[in-house]
PLY file of the C-alpha trace (Angstrom):
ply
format ascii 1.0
element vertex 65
property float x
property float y
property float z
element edge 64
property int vertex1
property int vertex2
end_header
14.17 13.82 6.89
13.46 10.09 7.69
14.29 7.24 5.14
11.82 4.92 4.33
14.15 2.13 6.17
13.89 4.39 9.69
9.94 3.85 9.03
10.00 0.27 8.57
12.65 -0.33 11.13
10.24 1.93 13.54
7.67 -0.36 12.92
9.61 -3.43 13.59
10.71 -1.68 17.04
7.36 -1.04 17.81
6.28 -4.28 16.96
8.59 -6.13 18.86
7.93 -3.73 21.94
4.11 -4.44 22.04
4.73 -8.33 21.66
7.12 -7.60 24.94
4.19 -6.05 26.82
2.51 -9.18 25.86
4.90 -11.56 27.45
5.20 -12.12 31.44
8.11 -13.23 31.12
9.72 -10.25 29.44
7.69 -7.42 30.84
6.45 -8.48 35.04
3.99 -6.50 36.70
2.73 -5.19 33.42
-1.54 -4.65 34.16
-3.76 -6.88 32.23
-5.26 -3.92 30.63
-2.23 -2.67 29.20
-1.65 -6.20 27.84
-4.87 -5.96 26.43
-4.11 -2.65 25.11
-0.89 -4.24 23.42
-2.83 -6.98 22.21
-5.76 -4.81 20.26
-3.27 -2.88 18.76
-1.06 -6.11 17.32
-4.36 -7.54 16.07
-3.96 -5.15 12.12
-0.64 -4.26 13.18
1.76 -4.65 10.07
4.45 -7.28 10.32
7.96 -7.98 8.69
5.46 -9.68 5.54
2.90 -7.04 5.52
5.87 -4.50 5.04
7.81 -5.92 2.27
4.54 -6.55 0.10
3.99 -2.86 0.69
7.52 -1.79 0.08
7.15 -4.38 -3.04
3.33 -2.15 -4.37
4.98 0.79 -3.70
8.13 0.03 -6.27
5.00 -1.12 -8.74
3.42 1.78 -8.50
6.97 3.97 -8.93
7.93 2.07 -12.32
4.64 2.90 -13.69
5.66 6.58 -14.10
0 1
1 2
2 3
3 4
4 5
5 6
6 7
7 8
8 9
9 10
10 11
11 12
12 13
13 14
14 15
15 16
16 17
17 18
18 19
19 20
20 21
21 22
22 23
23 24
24 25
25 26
26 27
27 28
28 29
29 30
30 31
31 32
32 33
33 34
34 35
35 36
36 37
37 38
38 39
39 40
40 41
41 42
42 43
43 44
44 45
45 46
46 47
47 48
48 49
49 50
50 51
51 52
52 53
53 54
54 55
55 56
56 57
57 58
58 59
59 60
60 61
61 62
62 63
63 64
């Protein structure tokens, strides 16, 4: 069973993984369409911010009951 902190952490990984494809620096010889590819899918990706105001609904939603 996964806890909701191995989801958010998973996220975060993933994150941080795509915005590595992104930079040359970090990631050489990477093709410009697989930058691209990282890119498109950062553009609605959630980050740390987006994840706590969910985690934050979420707990809203939970007292209600």
């Amino acid at each position: 069973m996964t806890l909701p902190i191995e989801r958010t952490q998973a996220v975060l990984r993933t994150e941080q993984f795509l915005l590595d494809l992104l930079d040359p620096k970090k990631t050489a010889r990477v093709p410009k369409e697989i930058r691209k590819q990282a890119y498109l899918c950062l553009r609605h990706y959630p980050n740390g911010y987006d994840l706590k105001h969910i985690n934050e609904s979420f707990e809203d939603l939970l007292s209600d009951e």
